[in-house]
C-alpha positions in Angstrom: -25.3 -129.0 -61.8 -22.6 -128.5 -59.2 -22.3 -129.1 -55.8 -20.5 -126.9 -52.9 -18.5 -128.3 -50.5 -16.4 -127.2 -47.3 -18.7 -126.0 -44.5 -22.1 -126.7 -43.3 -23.8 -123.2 -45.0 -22.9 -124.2 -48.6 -23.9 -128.0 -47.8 -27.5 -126.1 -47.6 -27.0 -124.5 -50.9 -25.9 -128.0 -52.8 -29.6 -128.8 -52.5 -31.2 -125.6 -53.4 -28.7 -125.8 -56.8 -29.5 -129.4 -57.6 -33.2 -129.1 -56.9 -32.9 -125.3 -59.2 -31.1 -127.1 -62.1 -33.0 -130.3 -62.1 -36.4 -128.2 -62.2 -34.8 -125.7 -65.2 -34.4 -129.0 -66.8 -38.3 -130.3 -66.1 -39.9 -126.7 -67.1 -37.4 -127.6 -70.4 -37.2 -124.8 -72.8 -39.9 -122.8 -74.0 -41.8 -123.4 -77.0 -41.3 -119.4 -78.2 -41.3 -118.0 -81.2 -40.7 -114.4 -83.2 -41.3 -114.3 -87.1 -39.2 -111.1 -86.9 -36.9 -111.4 -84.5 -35.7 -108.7 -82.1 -36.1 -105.3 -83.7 -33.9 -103.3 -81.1 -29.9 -103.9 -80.1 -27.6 -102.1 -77.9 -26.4 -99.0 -78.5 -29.0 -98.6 -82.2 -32.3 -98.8 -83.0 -31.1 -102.1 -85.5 -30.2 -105.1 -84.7 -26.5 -106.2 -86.3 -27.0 -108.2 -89.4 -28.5 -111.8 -88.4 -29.0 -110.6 -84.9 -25.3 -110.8 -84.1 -24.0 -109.0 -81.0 -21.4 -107.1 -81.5 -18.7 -105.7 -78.8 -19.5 -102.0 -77.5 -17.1 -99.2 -78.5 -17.5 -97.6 -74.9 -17.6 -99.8 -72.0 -19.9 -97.3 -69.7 -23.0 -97.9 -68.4 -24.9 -100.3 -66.1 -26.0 -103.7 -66.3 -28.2 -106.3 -64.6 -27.0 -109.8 -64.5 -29.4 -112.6 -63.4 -28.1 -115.9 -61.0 -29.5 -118.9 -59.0 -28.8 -117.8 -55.3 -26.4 -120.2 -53.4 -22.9 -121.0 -53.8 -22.4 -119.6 -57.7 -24.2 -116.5 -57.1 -21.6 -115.9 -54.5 -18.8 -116.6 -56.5 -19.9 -114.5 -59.2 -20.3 -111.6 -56.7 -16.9 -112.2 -55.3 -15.7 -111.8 -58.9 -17.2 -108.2 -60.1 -14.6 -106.4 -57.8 -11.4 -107.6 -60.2 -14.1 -107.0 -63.3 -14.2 -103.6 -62.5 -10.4 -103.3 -62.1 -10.5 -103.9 -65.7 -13.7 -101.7 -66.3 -14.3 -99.4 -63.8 -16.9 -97.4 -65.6 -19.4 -100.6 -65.8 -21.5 -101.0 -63.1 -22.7 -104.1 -62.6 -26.3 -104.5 -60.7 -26.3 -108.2 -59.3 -29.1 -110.6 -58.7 -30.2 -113.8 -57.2 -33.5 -114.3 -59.5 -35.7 -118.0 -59.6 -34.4 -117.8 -63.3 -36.9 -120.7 -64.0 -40.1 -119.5 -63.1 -39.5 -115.9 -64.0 -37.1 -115.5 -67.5 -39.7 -117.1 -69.8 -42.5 -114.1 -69.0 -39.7 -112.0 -68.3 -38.2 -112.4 -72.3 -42.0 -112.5 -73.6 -43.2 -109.2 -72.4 -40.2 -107.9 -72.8 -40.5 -105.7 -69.3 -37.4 -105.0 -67.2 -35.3 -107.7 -69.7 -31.7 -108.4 -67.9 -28.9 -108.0 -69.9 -27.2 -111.5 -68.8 -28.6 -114.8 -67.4 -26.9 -117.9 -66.0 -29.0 -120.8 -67.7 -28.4 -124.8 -68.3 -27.4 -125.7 -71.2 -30.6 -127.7 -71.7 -32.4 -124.4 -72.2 -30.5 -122.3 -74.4 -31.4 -123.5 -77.5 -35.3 -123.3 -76.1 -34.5 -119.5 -76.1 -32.5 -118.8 -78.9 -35.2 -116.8 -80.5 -35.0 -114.4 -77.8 -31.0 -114.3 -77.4 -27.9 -112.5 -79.1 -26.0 -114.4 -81.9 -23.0 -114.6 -80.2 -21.2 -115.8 -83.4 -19.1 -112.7 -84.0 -17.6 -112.1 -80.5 -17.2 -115.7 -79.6 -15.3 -116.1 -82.6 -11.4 -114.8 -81.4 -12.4 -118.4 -78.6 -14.1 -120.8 -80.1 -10.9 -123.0 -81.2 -10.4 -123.3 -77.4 -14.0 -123.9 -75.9 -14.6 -127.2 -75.6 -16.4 -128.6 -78.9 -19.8 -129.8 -76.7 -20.2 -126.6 -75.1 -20.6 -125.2 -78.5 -22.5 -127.1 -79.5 -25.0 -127.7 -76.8 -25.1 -123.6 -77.3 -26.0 -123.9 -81.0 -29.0 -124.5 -83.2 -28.5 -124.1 -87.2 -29.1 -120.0 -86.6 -25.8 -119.5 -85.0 -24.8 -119.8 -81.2 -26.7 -118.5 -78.1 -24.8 -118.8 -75.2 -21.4 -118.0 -73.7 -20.6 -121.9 -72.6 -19.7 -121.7 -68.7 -18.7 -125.1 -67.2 -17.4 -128.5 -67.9 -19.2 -131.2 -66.0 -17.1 -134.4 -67.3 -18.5 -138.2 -66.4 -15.8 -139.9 -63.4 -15.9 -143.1 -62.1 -15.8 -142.3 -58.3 -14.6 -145.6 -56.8 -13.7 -146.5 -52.8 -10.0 -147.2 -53.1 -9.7 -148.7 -49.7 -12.8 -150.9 -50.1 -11.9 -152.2 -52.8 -8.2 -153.0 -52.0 -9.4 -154.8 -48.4 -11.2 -156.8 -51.0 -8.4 -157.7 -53.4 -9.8 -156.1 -56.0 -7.4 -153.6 -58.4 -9.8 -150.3 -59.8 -7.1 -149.0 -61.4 -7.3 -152.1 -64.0 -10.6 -150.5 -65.2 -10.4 -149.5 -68.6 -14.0 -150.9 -70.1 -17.3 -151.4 -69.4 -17.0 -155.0 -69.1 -13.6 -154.5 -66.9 -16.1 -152.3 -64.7 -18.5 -155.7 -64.6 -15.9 -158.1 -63.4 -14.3 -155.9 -61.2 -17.9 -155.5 -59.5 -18.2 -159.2 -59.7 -15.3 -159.6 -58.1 -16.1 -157.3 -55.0 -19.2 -159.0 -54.7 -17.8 -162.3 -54.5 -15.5 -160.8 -51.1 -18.2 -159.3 -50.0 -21.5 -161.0 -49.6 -24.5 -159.0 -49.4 -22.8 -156.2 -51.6 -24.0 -154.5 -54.8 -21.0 -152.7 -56.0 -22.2 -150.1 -58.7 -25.1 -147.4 -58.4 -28.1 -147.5 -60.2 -30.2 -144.5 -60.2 -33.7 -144.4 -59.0 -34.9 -141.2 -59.5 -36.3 -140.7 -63.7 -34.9 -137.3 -64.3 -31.3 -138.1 -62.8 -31.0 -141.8 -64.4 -32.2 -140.3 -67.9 -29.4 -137.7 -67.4 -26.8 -140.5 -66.4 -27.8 -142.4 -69.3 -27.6 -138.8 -71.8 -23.8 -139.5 -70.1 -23.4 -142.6 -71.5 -24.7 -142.3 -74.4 -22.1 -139.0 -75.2 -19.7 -141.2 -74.6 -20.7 -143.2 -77.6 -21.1 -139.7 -79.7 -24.9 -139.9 -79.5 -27.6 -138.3 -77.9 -31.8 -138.8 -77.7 -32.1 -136.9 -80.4 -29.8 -135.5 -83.5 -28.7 -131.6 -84.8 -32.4 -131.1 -86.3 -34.4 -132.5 -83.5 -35.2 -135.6 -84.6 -35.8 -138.5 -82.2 -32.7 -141.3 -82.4 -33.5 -143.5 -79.0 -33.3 -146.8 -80.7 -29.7 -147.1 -81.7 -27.2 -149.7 -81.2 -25.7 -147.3 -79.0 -28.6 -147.1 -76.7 -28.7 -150.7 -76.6 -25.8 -151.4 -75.7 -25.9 -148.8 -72.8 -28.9 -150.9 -71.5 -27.8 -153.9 -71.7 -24.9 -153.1 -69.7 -27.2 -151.6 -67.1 -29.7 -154.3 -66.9 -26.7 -156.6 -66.4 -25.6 -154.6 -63.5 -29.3 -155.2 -61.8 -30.3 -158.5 -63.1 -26.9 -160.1 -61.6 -27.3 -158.1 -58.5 -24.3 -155.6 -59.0 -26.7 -152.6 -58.5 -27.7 -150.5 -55.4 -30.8 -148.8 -56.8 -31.2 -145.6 -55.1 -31.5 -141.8 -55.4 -28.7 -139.8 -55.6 -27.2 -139.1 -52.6 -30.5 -140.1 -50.4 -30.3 -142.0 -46.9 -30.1 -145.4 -48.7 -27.5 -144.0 -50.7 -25.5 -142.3 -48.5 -26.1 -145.0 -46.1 -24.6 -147.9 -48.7 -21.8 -145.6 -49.8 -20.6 -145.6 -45.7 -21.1 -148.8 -45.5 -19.0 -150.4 -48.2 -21.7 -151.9 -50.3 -21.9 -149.6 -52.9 -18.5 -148.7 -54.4 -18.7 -147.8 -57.7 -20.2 -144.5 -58.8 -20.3 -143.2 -62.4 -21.4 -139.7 -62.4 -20.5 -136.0 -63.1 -17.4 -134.7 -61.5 -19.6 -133.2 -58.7 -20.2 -136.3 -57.2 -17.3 -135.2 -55.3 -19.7 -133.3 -52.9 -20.2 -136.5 -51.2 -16.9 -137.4 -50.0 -16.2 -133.7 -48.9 -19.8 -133.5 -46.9 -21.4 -136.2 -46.9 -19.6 -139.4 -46.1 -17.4 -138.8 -42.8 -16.7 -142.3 -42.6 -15.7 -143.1 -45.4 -14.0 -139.4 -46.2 -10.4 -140.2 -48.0 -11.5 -143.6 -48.9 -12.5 -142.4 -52.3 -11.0 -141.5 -55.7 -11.6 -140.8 -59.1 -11.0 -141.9 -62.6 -12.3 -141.2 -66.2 -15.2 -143.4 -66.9 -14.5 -146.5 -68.5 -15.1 -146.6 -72.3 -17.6 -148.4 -74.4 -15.1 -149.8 -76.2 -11.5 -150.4 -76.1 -9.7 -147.1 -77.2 -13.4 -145.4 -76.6 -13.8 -141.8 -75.3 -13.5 -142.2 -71.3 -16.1 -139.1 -70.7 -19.6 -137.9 -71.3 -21.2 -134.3 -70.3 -23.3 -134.5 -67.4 -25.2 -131.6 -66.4 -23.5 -128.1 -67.5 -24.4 -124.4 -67.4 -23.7 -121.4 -69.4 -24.6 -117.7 -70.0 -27.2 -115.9 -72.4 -27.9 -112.3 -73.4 -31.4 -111.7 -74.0 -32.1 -109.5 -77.4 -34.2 -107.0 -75.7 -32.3 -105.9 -73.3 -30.2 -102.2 -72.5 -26.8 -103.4 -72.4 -26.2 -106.7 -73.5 -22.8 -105.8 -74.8 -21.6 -104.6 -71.7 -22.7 -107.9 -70.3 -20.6 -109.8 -72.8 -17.7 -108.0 -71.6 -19.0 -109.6 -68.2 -19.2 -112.6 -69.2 -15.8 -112.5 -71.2 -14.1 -111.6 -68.4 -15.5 -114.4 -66.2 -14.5 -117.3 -68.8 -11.7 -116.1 -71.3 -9.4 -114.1 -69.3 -7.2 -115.5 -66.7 -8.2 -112.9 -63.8 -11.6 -113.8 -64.2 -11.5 -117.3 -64.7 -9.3 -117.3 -61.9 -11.3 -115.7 -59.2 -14.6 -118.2 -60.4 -12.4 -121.8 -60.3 -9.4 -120.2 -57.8 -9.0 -120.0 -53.7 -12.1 -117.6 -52.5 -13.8 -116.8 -49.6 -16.9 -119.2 -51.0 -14.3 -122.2 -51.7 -11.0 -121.1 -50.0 -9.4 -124.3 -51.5 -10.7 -123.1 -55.7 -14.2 -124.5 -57.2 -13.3 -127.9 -57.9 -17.1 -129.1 -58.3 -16.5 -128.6 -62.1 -13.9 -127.6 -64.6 -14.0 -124.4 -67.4 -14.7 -125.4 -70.3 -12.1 -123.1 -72.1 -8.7 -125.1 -72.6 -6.5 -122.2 -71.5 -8.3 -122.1 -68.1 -8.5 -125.9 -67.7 -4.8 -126.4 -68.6 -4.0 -129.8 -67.0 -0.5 -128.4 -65.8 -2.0 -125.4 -63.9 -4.5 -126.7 -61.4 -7.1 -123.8 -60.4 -8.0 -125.5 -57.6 -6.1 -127.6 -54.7 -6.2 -131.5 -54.4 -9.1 -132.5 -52.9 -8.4 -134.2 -49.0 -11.3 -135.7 -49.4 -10.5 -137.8 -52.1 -7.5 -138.6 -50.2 -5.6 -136.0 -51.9 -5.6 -137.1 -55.3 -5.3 -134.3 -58.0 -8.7 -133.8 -59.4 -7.9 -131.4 -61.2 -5.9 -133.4 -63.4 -8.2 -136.4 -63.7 -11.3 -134.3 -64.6 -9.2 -132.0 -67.1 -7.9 -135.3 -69.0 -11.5 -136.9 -68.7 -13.1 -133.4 -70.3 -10.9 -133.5 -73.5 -12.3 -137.0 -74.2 -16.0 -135.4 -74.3 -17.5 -135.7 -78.1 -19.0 -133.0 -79.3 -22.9 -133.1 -79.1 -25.8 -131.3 -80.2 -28.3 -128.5 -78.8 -30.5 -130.4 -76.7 -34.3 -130.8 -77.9 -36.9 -128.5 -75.8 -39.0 -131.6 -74.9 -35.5 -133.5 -73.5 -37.1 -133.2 -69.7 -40.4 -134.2 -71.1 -39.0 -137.6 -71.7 -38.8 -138.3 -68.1 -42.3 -139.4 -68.1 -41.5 -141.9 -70.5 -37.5 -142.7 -70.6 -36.8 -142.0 -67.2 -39.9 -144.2 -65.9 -39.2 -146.7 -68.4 -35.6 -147.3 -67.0 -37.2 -147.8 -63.7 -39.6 -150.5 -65.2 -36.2 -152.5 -66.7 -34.9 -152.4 -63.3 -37.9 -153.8 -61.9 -37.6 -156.5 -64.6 -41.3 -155.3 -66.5 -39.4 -154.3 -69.1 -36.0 -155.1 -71.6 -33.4 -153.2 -73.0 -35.4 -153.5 -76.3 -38.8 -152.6 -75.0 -37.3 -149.9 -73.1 -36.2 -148.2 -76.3 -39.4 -149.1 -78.6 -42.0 -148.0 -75.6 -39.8 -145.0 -75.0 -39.5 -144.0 -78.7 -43.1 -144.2 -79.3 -44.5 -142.3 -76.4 -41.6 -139.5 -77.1 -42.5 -139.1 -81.0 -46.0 -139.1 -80.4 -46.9 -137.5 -77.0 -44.0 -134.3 -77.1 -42.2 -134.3 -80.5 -45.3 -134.8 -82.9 -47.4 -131.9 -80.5 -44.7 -129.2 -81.3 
């Protein structure tokens, strides 16, 4: 999930990628299996020991590399030119594909198989079956990818994607809002700082109700996956097995139903008219969310454009991690395909060496001032010293760069998420909505929510 930025053409494209991203997440991985595994590799007629990729001897040939249209794709297009500088003999066939609705038939038939594909992280581990081991060549990196993005990419069989993005959790506040009202952000540290501090506004400014509270199901369940990473947990564990009702979760909801039952919440969708509408006009000034909130500012909000700024999220606890993954993308080979080697080199190029990572995060002709909608999640690109990308005006030109980089090295690691994560919406994400409207407690949320899940998706596998 990221959002573009800068001119009215990529504004278009934010909602085609957020409406792509949240729908991979709803079609969730696919329940696929293969007793023997892929029987063909590239460049043999065996697959490498455990199904492991290896790095081609000759980089020649062609291959065809799968991407949502919008903003990305174009990024990724602008980037082949300096790829072939460093491998001219790879030609590299390009295309904008609904990855959702056609790489599940695509990978099952095995007809016409790409030989790279941008996919969520929520999905990888739905695939693995049908995907390289990338143990081997991620190897000479993995001390320097962040720890989630591995493991979001793993299951127990080894790891299945080439981790993309870094979408660390911000606290997006209105700075000049806020200090009209008396009240200091930058105090912030904890959750229960962020309560009085919304108290606080609300008390010098009747009629507000300072922090967001999501309304749509999907989004609010991914918020609270945020949260909860924050607190090293997730909905379920490494093996798949359901772990809602925790202390952790409790205390997530608590917090939450604290925020609407003392009328500290605007409960809206992300980024809708009411919530755009409450962001302009200085009720709602406290947004915890993925770094790519910052679409809003640059687009969305002229009135209240260089009001805002960001922090890491405050912690659970005192000394607590002050980030959570929200959202995140990263790339797969599929084990059926021609040249999925030659697509690794792609695909190493992109994240691990500087002129790729440089032309996806840096000044283009998509995002003349760098992609600052997320951060890589390799520590050598997202050195907190080098900004890729330019302060951001609208955030009244407050290095974001350096906030998100700091927030993303606070992210615990996690696990692969479970196939029937988007699934839950129809019980999590609704239940949420039924605390808000005061049917339900923090305690019935996670009882009613843990039941339905176990027996109505995980039991059915």
């Amino acid at each position: 999930m990221r959002h573009p930025h800068l001119n009215a053409r990529r504004r278009t494209a934010v909602i085609g990628i957020a409406a792509a991203t949240a729908l991979g997440l709803a079609a969730c991985g696919p329940e696929i299996t293969s007793d023997e595994g892929p029987t063909t590799g590239p460049g043999s007629s065996e697959p490498p020991a455990e199904n492991q990729l290896v790095a081609p001897d000759s980089p020649e040939g062609e291959i065809t590399i799968w991407d949502r249209s919008g903003d990305l794709f174009e990024v990724f297009e602008a980037a082949i030119p300096a790829f072939n500088e460093r491998y001219p003999d790879i030609v590299v066939h390009h295309e904008a594909v609904d990855i959702d609705a056609k790489l599940q038939n695509t990978l099952i038939t095995g007809t016409e198989v790409p030989d790279g594909v941008f996919l969520d992280d929520a999905r990888v581990a739905g695939y693995a079956d049908f995907l390289w081991n990338l143990d081997g060549v991620l190897e000479p990196y993995l001390g320097e990818i962040a720890e989630y993005k591995v493991d979001v990419n793993s299951t127990t069989e080894g790891i299945f994607g080439v981790p993309f993005d870094s979408n660390p959790g911000l606290l997006y506040y209105n700075a000049a809002a806020l200090e009209d009202a008396g009240v200091d952000a930058t105090t912030i540290e904890t959750y229960d700082d962020l309560l009085a501090a919304a108290r606080d506004y609300a008390d010098a400014v009747p009629g507000s109700a300072p922090i967001h509270l999501e309304q749509s199901p999907f989004l609010a369940q991914l918020q609270l996956e945020m949260f909860a990473s924050q607190l090293g947990t997730s909905i379920a564990d490494a093996d798949g097995e359901l772990r809602l009702d925790s202390p952790e979760y409790e205390q997530i909801l608590t917090f939450l139903d604290t925020v609407q039952s003392e009328g500290l919440g605007t409960r809206a969708e992300y980024l809708d008219p009411t919530d755009i509408a409450e962001l302009e006009n200085g009720n709602q000034v406290f947004y915890p969310w993925a770094i790519w909130f910052d679409f809003a500012p640059q687009q969305l909000l002229p009135e209240t454009s260089g009001d805002w700024r960001a922090m890491p999220l405050p912690a659970w606890e005192d000394g607590g991690a002050r980030s959570g993954v929200m959202g995140g993308s990263s790339f797969v080979l599929p084990s059926e395909s021609e040249n999925a080697d030659l697509a690794w080199l792609f695909y190493e190029f992109l994240m691990f060496d500087e002129a790729g990572y440089t032309s996806v995060w840096g000044p283009s002709e998509v995002y003349p001032d760098g992609l600052n909608t997320s951060i890589p999640s390799y520590a050598p690109a997202a050195d907190p010293s080098e900004p890729l990308f330019a302060p951001v005006e609208a955030l009244g030109g407050q290095d974001l760069w350096a906030v998100a980089t700091e927030a993303g090295e606070q992210i615990p690691g996690t696990v692969p998420t479970p196939s029937w994560w988007a699934g839950a919406v129809e019980y999590l994400g609704n239940d949420l909505q039924r605390m808000y409207d005061d049917d339900l407690s923090p305690q019935e949320v996670l009882a009613s929510s843990s039941e339905a899940i176990q027996t109505n998706l995980i039991d059915r596998q």
